[in-house]
N, C-alpha and C positions, 0 to 999 in steps of 0.2 A: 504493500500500500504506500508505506513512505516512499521506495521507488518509484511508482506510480506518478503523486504528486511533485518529485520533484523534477522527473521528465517534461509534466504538465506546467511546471514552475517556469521552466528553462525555455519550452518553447512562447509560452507569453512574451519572454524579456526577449527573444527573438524576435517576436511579431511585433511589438513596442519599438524596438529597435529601427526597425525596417521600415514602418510608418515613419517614424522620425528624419529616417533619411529622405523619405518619398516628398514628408512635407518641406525639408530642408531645399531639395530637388525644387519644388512648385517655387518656392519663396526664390532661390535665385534664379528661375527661368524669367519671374515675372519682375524681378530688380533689371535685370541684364535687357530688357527688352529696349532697344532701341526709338527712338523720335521717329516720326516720319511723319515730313513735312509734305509731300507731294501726296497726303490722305484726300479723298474726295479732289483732286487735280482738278478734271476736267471740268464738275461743275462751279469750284470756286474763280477758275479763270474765265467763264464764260459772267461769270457773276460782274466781274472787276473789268472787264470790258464793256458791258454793259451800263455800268457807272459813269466809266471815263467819257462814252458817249452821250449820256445823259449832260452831263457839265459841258460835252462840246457843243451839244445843240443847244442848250439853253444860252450860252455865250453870243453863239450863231443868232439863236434869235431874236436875242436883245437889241445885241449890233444891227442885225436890219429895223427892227422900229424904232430906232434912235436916229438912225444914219441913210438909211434906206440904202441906194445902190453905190453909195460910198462906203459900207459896210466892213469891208475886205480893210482897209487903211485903220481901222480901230478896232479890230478884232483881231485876239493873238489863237483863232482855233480853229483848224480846218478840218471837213468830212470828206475823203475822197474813193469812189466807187474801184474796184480793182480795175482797171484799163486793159484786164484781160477777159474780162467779161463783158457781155450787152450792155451798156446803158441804158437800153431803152426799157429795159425788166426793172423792174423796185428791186429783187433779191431780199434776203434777209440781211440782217446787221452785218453778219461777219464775211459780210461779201465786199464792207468799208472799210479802212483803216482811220484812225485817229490822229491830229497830230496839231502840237504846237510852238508856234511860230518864238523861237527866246532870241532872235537876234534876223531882221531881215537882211539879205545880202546887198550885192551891187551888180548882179551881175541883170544880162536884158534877157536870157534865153535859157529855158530848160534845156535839159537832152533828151533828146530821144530815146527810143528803146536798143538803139542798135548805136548809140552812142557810147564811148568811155567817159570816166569823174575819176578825180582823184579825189576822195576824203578819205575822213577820219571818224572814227563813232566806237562807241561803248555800248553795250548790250545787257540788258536787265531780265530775270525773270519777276514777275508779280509778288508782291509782298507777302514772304510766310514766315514761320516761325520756325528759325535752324538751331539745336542742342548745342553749346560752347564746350571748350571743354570741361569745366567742372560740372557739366549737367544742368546747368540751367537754359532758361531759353531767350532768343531773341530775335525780333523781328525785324528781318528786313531783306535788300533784294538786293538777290544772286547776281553777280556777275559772270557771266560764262562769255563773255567772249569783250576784248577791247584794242585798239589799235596802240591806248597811247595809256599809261597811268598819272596820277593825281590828278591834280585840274588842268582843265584841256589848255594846253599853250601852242598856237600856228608855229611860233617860231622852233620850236622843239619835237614837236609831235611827227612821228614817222609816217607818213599817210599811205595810203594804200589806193592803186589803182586797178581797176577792175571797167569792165561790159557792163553798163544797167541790165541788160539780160539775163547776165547771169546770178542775180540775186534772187533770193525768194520773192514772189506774186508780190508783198505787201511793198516790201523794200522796195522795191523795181518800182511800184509804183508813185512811194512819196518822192522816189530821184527825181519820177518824170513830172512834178512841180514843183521841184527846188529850183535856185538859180546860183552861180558861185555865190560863195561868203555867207549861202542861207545857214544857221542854227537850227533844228528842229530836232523836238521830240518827238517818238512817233510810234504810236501804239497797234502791233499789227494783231490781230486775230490768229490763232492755229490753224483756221483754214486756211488764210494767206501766208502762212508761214511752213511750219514740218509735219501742220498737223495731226494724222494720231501714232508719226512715227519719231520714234524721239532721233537727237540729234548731238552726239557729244555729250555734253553737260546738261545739253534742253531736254524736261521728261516731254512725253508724249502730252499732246493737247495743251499746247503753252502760250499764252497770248507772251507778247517781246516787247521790249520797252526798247525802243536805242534813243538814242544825243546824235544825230548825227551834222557833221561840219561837213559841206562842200566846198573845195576844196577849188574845183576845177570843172570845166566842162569842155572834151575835144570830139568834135565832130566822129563817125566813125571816116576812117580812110588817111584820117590828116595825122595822124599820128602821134602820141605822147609824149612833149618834153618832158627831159628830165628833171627831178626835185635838186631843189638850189642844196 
């Protein structure tokens, strides 16, 4: 009988045991469990474009009942349709991009599609909350792609020449209403963008914030001087 009991004894302090580790197991699964910021993506970025376009139409339509068709001179926010689509179709929102005017150039003439620019620009993803390293959080937006670091300086910043063609639908398209020396911000949609396939550093379904500086504008054919 003693026997008995203290087989019976032994295995408790077993199964005690072994619970203890099971819950020690849970406890650090759910400590170690990592942030993640790109939770619900797609539809917080459709959310935050949505906004931004709210604030640019209301801009837009202030500027025309104040100003009427001099509008365009006192208002820093533009709506423009992707130029690779109909105009003549409404589309939905994210068939627009977003963009705001911080600095207007000098120059007379956009480029074309089939034209080169020499800028420069910095690229943002949407405002989220990224884990530091001691574990706390904070919020703010990603940089995943930039031509130049700190504050933008023409006389320093190594710019980058490129085909409007060959940018993404949104990109390509705010090129082709910039003019040199234009500033803008310019918020493209993921359908004008990489859409639902990510890209590098970009997740999948990411509206893009860039700065972009124009820089230049050469006809296609005539050829690209070089930087000073």
């Amino acid at each position: 009988m003693a026997h008995t009991f203290s087989r019976l004894r032994a295995l408790a302090l077993c199964m005690t045991a072994l619970l203890g580790a099971a819950c020690l197991l849970t406890s650090c699964e759910e400590t170690t469990e990592q942030w993640n910021p790109y939770e619900n993506w797609q539809v917080r970025n459709i959310a935050w474009f949505a906004s931004v376009a709210d604030s640019a139409r209301t801009a837009i339509s202030q500027a025309k009942a104040q100003y009427g068709d001099e509008w365009e001179k006192h208002c820093e926010w533009r709506m423009y349709k992707t130029l690779q689509r109909s105009a003549s179709t409404r589309g939905p929102l994210t068939d627009s991009i977003c963009c705001r005017i911080m600095q207007r150039g000098t120059g007379q003439t956009a480029p074309a599609f089939t034209d080169s620019i020499r800028l420069s620009f910095r690229g943002w993803l949407m405002p989220a909350e990224y884990e530091k390293e001691d574990g706390t959080l904070e919020t703010r937006m990603q940089v995943f792609t930039q031509t130049y670091y700190g504050d933008y300086n023409p006389a320093t910043a190594a710019p980058q020449v490129g085909a409007v063609k060959s940018f993404t639908e949104g990109f390509g398209t705010a090129l082709q209403y910039m003019v040199k020396d234009d500033d803008w911000m310019v918020y493209i949609p993921s359908d004008l963008a990489y859409g639902a396939e990510s890209s590098s550093s970009i997740p999948a379904y990411s509206t893009l914030l860039f700065r972009i500086h124009l820089m230049g504008v050469y006809e296609s054919g005539s050829g690209v001087p070089e930087w000073k």
